[in-house]
C-alpha positions as CSV (number, residue, x, y, z in Angstrom):
1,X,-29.6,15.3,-5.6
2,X,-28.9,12.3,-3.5
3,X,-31.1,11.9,-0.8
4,X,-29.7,12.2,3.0
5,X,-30.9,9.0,3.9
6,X,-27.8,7.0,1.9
7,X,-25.0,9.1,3.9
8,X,-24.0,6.8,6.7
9,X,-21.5,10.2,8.2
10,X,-22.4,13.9,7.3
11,X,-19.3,16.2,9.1
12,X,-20.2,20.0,8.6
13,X,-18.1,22.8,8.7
14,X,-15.5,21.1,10.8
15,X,-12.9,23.3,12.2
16,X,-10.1,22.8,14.0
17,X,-7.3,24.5,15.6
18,X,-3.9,24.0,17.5
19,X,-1.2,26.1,19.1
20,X,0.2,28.0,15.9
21,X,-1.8,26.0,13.4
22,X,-5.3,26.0,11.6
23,X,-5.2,22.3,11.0
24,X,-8.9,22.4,9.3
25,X,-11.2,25.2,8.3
26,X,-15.2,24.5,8.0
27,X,-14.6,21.0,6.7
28,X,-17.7,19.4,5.0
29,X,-17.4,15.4,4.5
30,X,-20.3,13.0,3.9
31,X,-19.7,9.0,3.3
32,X,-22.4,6.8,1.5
33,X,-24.1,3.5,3.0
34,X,-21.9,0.8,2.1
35,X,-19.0,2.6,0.2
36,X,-15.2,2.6,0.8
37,X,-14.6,6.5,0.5
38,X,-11.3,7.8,0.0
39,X,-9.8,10.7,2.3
40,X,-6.4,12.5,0.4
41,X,-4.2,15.0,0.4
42,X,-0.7,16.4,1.2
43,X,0.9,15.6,5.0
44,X,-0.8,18.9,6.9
45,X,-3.6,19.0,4.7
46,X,-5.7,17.8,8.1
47,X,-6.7,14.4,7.1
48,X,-5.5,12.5,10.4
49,X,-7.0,15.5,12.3
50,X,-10.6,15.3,10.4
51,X,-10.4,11.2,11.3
52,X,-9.2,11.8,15.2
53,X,-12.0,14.3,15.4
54,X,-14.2,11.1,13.6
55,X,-13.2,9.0,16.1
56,X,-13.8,11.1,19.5
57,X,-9.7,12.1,20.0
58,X,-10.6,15.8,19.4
59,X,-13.2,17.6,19.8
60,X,-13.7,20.3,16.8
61,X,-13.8,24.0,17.9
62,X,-16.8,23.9,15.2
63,X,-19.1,22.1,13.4
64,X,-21.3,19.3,13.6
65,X,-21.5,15.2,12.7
66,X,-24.5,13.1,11.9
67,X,-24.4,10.0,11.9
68,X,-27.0,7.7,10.2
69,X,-28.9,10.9,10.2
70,X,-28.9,11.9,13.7
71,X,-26.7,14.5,15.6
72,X,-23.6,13.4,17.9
73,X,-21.4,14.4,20.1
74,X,-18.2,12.7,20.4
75,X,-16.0,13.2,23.0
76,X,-13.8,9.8,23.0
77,X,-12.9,7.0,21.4
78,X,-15.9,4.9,23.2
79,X,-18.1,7.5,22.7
80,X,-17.2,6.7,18.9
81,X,-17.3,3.3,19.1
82,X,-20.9,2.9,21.2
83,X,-22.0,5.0,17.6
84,X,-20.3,2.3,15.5
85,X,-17.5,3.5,14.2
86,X,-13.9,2.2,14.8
87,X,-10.8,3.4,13.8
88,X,-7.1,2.1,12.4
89,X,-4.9,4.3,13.6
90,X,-1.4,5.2,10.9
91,X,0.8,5.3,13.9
92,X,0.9,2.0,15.8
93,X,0.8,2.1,19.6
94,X,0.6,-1.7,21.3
95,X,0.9,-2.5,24.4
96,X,4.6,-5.0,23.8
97,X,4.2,-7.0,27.1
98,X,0.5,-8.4,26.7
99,X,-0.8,-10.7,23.8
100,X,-2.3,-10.5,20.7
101,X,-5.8,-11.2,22.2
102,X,-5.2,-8.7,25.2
103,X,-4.1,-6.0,22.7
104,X,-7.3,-7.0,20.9
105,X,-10.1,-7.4,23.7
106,X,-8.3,-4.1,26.0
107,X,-11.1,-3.0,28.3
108,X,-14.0,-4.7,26.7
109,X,-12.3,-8.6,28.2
110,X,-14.8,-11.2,28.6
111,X,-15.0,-12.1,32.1
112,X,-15.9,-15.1,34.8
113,X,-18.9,-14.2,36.9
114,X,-19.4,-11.9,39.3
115,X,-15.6,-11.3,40.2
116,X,-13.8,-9.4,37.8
117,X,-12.0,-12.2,36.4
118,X,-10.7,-12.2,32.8
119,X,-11.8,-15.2,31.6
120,X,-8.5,-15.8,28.9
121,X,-9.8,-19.2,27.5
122,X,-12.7,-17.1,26.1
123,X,-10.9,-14.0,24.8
124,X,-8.1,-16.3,23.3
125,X,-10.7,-18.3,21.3
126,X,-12.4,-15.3,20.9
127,X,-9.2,-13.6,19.3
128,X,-8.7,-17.0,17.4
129,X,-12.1,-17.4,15.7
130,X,-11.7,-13.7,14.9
131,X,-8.4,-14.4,13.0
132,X,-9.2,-17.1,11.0
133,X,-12.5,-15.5,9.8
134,X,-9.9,-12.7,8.3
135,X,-7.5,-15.4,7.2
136,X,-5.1,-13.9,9.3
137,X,-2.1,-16.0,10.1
138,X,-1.3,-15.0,13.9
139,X,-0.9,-16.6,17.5
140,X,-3.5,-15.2,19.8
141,X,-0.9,-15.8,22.4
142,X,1.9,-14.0,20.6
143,X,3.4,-11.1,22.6
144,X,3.1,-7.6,20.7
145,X,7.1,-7.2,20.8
146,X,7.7,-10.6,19.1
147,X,5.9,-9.8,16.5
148,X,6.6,-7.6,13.1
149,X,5.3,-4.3,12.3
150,X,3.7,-5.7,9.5
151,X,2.0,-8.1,12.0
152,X,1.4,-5.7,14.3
153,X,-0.2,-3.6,11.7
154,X,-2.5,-6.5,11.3
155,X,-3.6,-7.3,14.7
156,X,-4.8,-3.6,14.8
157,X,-6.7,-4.2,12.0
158,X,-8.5,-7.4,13.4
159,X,-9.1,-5.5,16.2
160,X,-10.7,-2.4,14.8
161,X,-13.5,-4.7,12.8
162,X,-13.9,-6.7,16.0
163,X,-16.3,-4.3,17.0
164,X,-18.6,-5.0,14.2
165,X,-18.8,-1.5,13.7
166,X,-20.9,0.4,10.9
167,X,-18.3,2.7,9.9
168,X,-14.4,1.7,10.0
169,X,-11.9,4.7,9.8
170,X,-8.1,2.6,7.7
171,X,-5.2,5.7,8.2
172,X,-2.8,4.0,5.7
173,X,-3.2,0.8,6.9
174,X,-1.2,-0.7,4.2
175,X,2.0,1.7,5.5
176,X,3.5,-1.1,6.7
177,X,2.8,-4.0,5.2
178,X,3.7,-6.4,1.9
179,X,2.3,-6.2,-1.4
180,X,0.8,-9.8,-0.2
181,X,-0.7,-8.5,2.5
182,X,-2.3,-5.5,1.0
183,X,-4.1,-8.2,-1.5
184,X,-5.4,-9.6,1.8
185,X,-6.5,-6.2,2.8
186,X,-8.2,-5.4,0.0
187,X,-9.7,-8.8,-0.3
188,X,-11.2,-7.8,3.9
189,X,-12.3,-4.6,3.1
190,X,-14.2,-5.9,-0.1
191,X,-16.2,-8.3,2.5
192,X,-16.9,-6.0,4.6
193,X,-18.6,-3.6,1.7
194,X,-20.6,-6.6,0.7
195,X,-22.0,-6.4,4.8
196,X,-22.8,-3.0,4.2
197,X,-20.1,-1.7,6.2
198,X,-18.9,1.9,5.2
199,X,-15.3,2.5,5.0
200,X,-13.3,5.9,5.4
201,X,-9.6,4.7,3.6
202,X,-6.9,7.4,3.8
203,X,-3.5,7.2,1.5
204,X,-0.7,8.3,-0.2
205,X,-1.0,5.4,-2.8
206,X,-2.8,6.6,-5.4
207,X,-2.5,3.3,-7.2
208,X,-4.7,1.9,-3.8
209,X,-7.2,4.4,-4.3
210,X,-8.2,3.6,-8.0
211,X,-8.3,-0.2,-6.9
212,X,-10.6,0.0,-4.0
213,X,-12.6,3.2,-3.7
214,X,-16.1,4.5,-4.9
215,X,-15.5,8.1,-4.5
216,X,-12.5,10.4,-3.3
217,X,-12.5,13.7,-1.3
218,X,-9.5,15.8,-1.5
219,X,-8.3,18.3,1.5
220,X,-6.0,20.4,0.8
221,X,-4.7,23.0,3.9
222,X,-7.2,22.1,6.2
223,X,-9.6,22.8,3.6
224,X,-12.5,20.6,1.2
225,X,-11.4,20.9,-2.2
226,X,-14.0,18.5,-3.6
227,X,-15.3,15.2,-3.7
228,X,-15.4,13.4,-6.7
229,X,-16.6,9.2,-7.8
230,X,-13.4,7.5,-9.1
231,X,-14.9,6.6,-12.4
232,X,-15.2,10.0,-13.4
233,X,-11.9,11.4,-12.8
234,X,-7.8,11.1,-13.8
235,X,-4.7,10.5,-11.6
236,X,-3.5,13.8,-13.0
237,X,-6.5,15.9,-12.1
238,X,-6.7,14.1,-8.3
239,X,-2.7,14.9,-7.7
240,X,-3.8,18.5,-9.3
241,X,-6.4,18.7,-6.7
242,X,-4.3,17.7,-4.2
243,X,-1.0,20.0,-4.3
244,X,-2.5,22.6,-6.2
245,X,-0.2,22.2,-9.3
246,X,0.8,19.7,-11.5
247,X,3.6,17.6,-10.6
248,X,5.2,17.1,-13.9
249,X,8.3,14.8,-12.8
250,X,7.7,12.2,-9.6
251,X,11.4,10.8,-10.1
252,X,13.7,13.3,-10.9
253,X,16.6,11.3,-11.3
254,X,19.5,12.7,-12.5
255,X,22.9,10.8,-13.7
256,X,25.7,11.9,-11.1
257,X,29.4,11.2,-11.0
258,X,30.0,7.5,-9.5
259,X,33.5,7.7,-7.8
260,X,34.9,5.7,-5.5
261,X,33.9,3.3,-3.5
262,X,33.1,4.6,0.0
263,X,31.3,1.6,2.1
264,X,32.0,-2.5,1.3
265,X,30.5,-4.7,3.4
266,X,31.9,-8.6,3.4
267,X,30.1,-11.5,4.5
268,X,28.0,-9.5,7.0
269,X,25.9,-12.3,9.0
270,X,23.6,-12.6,11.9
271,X,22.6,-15.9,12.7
272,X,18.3,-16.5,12.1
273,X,18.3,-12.8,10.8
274,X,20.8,-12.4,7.6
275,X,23.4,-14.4,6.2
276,X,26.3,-13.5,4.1
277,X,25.5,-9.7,2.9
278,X,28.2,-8.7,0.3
279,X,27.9,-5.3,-1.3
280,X,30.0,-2.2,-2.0
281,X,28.6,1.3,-2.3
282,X,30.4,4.4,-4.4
283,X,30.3,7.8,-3.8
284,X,27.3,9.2,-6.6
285,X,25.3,5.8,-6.3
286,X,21.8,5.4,-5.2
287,X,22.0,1.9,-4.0
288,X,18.5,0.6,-3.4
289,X,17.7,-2.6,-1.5
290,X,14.5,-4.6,-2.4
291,X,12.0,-7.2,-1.0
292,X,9.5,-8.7,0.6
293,X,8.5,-7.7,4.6
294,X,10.5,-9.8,6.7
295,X,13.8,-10.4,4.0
296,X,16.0,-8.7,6.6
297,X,16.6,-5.7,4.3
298,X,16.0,-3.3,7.6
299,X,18.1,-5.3,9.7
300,X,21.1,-5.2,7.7
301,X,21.6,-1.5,7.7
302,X,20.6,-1.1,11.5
303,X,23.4,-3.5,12.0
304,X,25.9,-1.7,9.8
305,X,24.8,1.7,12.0
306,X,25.2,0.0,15.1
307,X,21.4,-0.2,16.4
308,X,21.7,-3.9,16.7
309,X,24.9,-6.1,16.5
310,X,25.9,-9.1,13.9
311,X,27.7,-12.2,14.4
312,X,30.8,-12.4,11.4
313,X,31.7,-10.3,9.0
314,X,33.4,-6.8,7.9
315,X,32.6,-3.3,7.6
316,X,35.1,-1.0,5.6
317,X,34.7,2.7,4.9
318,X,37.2,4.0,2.4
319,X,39.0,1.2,2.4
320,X,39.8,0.5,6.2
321,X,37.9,-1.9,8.3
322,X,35.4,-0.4,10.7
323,X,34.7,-1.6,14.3
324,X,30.7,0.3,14.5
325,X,28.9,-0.6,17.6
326,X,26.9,1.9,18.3
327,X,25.3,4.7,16.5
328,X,28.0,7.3,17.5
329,X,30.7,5.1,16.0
330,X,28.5,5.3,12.8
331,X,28.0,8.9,13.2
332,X,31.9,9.1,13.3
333,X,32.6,7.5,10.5
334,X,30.0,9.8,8.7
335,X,27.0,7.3,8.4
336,X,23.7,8.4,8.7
337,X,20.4,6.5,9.2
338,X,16.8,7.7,8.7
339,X,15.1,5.0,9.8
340,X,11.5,3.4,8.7
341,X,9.4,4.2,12.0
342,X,9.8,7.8,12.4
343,X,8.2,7.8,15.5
344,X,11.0,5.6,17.2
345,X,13.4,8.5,16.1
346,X,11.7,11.8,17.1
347,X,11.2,13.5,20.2
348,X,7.8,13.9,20.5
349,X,7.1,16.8,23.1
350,X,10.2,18.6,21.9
351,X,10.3,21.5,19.3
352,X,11.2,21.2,15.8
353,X,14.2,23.2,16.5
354,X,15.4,20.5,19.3
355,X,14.5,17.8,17.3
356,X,16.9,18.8,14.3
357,X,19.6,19.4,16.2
358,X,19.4,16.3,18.3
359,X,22.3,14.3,16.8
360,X,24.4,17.4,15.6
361,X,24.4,19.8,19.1
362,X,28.4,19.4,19.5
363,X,28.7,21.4,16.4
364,X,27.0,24.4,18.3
365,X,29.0,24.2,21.3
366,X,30.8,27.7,21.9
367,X,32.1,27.7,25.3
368,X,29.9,26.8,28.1
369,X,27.0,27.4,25.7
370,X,25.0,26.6,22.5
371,X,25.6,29.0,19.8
372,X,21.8,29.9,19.6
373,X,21.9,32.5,16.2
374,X,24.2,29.7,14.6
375,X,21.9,26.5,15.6
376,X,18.7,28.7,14.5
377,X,20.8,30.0,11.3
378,X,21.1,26.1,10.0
379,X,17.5,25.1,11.1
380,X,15.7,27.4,9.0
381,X,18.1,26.6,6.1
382,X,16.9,23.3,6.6
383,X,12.7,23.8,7.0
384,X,13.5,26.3,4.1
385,X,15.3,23.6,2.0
386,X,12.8,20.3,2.8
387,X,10.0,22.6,2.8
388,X,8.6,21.8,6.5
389,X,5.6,23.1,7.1
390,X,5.7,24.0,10.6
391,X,4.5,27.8,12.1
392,X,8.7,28.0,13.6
393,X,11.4,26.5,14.8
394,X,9.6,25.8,18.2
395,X,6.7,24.0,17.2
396,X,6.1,21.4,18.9
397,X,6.7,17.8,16.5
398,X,3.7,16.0,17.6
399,X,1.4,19.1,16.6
400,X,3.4,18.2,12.9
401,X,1.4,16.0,10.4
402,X,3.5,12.8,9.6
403,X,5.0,13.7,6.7
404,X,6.4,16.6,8.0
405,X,7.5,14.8,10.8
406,X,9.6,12.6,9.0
407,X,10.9,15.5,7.1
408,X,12.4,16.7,10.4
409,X,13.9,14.0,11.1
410,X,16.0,13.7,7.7
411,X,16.8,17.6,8.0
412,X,18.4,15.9,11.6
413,X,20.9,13.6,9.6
414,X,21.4,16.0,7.0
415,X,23.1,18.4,10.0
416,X,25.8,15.7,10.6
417,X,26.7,16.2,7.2
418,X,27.0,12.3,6.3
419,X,29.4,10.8,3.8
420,X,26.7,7.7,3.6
421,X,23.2,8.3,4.0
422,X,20.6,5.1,4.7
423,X,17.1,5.8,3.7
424,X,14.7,2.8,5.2
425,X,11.5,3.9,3.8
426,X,12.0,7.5,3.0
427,X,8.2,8.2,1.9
428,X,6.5,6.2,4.0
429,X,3.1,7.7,4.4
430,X,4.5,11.0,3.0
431,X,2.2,12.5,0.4
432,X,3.0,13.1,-3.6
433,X,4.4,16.3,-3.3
434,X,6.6,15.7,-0.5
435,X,7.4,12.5,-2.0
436,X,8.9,14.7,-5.6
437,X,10.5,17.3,-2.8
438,X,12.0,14.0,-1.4
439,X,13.3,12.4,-3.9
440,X,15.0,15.8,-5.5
441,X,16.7,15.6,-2.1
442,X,17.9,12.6,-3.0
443,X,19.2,13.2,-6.5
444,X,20.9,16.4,-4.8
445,X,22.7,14.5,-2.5
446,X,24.2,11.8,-4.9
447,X,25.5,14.4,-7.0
448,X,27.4,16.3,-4.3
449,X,29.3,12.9,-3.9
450,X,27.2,11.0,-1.0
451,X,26.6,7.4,-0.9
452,X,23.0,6.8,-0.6
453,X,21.8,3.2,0.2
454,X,17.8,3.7,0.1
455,X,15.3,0.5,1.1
456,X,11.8,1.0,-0.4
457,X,9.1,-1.1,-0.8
458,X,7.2,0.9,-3.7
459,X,9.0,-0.6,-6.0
460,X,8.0,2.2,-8.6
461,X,10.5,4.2,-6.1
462,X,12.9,1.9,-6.1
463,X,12.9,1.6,-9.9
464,X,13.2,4.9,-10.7
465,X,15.7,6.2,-8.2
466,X,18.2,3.6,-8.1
467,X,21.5,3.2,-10.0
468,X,22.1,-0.3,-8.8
469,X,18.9,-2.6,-7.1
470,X,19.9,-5.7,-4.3
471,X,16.9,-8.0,-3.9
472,X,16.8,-9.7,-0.7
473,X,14.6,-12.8,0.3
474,X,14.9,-14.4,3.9
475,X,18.0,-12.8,4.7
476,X,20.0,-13.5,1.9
477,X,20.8,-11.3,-1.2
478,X,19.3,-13.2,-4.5
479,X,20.1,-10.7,-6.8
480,X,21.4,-7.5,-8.2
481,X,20.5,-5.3,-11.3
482,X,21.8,-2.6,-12.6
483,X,19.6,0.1,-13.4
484,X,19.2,0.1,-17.0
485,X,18.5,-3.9,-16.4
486,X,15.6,-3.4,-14.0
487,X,12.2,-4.4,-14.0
488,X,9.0,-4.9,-11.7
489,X,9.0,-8.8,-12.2
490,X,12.4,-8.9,-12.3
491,X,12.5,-7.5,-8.5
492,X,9.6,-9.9,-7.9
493,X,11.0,-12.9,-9.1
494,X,14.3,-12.1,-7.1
495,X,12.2,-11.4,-3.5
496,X,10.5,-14.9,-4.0
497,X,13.6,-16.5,-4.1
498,X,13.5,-17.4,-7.4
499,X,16.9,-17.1,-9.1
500,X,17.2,-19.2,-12.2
């Protein structure tokens, strides 16, 4: 039995509950001095809410938390960070118009005397010392806006070990950023192990988990399954522990019919973002685009669905050239695009039932009203068919976990009944079930004759989904393999730029 003294966190019998849901049921977690300790499970299965509760966002209806042995009571994030613990929030929430360093140093800026004066010289060099200490490449005078999620994903890193705290909460803090980057990560969070800083590191990467933790504990709806030291137990048995089954097939990709060719895109260019994008997609094909953060592989296919405009080139759609400027053109011509930051897509305070029918509500239209039985008819079909864990139809999204979140958001497209679907990220931070569920989806839809055009940058996903692979690197396509051809150092090779 290990003595209490080498738990930095004991959390007992957590619970916690919202409108409609029991998001956690007498939770026990304890985390070791000086250990990177792995939180898992499915989206829903209450991790974000056991972390949130961690950090002082919730208060639990039950329970109580020790920390370094003693009771506490935390009722905000300062509360939680006067105790020593910081957080990294999965869902990124700058401030765009202020700069790195203000995002950094918010509330806590040094100041100039008496008068409450923010002294910037000090908080920029501050914010710069900070930075190169991580070996983190970023202006402390950067604006948040300018900058890339990847970068911003970074900064909010920076800033949550900027508070030299004891304990440091990472909710997939690798969601958004390069395989480089993630090296880097790893590389900071092994540094700050060897400080004896504790580390609570939640993911949906199993492959992460193995790498850099010393023990795992697995919830599964809103309840402790077990905690177990990664030396002692198998992939299989953790994704067991998590979903409650064995998940015997992660790609199900089956061959479907490849017909025509339903979207061509020619010499598709937007000066300092993309240059030159040539591709064709048929009906039955999984096209998936590859590469590094920052190739331009997102910006293409928001141009081509009219989020953001391009300066030359063509779009045709069965053949006939296309004028798409905004999204409702691309709706028109039955394009559909779920895009990588789910959050910039859904409606937060709105239900689940408003949310899918968002882009779809002309459909519904009978007379001077919405068909109410008909809208609610095709909504369960689609929570029934994605399997979205929600208590109804008007749940409220932001009471959703992510995963299930984003699966609202695809049901939304998949009411427009799109000839082409874009997938940017599909399983972004969704968990290895949901992932399988997704991924069937996918299959489905290629074999009912959509084009699917799916960016990933788990290049396992891209691997073994894909009937045809584009590689990008700095805006340019540098290569394309079929699927029987395709490799992870091919892919590689390609997103470095190297093509001979």
């Amino acid at each position: 039995m290990i003595p209490e003294s080498e738990y930095i966190l004991e959390m007992e019998g957590i619970s916690k509950e919202f409108p409609g849901v029991k998001a956690l049921n007498c939770v026990d977690f304890r985390v070791k001095k000086g250990t990177v300790h792995a939180l898992i499970g499915e989206n829903g299965a209450g991790k974000s809410t056991l972390m949130k509760i961690l950090n002082g966002i919730y208060t639990p209806d039950s329970g109580i938390i020790k920390f370094k042995g003693k009771e506490i009571k935390l009722r905000s994030p300062y509360d939680a960070i006067k105790n020593g613990i910081s957080m990294i929030h999965q869902e990124l929430s700058p401030i765009p118009n202020m700069t790195v360093a203000e995002n950094i140093f918010l509330g806590r800026e040094p100041l100039i005397g008496r008068v409450p004066i923010v002294n910037d010289k000090e908080m920029i060099n501050k914010t710069r010392e900070l930075m190169r200490s991580l070996e983190i490449n970023i202006d402390p005078c950067a604006l948040m806006r300018d900058l890339s999620i990847a970068n911003m994903q970074m900064v909010e890193i920076a800033k949550a070990i900027s508070y030299n705290s004891e304990l440091i909460i990472m909710d997939e803090p690798t969601s958004a950023i390069s395989e480089k980057e993630v090296s880097h990560l790893f590389k900071i969070i092994k540094n700050l192990k060897e400080k004896g800083v504790s580390i609570i590191y939640i993911s949906h990467r199993l492959d992460e988990i193995f790498k850099i933790a010393d023990e795992v504990t697995v919830l599964r709806d809103g309840e402790y399954i077990g905690t177990e030291s990664i030396e002692k137990i198998t992939r299989e048995k953790l994704i067991e522990m998590m979903v409650g089954r064995e998940i015997k097939q992660m790609f199900p990709k089956e061959e479907a019919p490849i017909g025509e060719v339903i979207l061509e895109v020619r010499n598709l260019t937007k000066r300092g973002v993309f240059y030159d994008i040539n591709f064709k997609v048929r009906r039955g094909e999984i096209l998936g685009i590859a590469g590094l953060m920052g190739a331009g592989r997102t910006e293409v296919v928001e141009s081509i669905f009219g989020l953001s405009s391009y300066d030359a080139g063509e779009i045709y759609i069965k053949g006939k050239k296309v004028k798409i400027k905004s999204p409702i053109d691309a709706i028109k011509n039955k394009i559909a695009l779920i895009t990588e930051d789910r959050k910039s897509g859904l409606f937060l305070p709105l239900s689940v039932r408003d949310n899918i029918i968002m882009a779809s509500i002309d459909s519904y239209i009978k007379g001077p009203f919405i068909d109410g039985v008909k809208v609610d008819e095709f909504c369960n079909k689609q929570i029934e068919q994605l399997k979205i864990k929600t208590p109804g139809l008007m749940q409220i999204v932001k009471y959703l976990s992510g995963g299930n979140q984003q699966k609202v958001l695809i049901a939304r497209w998949l009411l427009t009944y799109p000839e082409i679907l874009i997938l940017d990220e599909p399983t972004r931070g969704i968990d290895v079930g949901a992932k399988a569920e997704i991924h069937r989806l996918i299959t489905k839809m290629a074999k009912e004759g959509k084009a699917i055009i799916m960016i990933s940058s788990e290049l396992p996903e891209i691997l073994g989904m894909s009937d045809r692979i584009l590689v990008m690197h700095e805006g340019r396509i540098t290569g394309e393999l079929y699927r029987k051809d395709a490799n992870q150092e091919n892919i590689m090779r390609y997103a470095m730029g190297i093509t001979s």
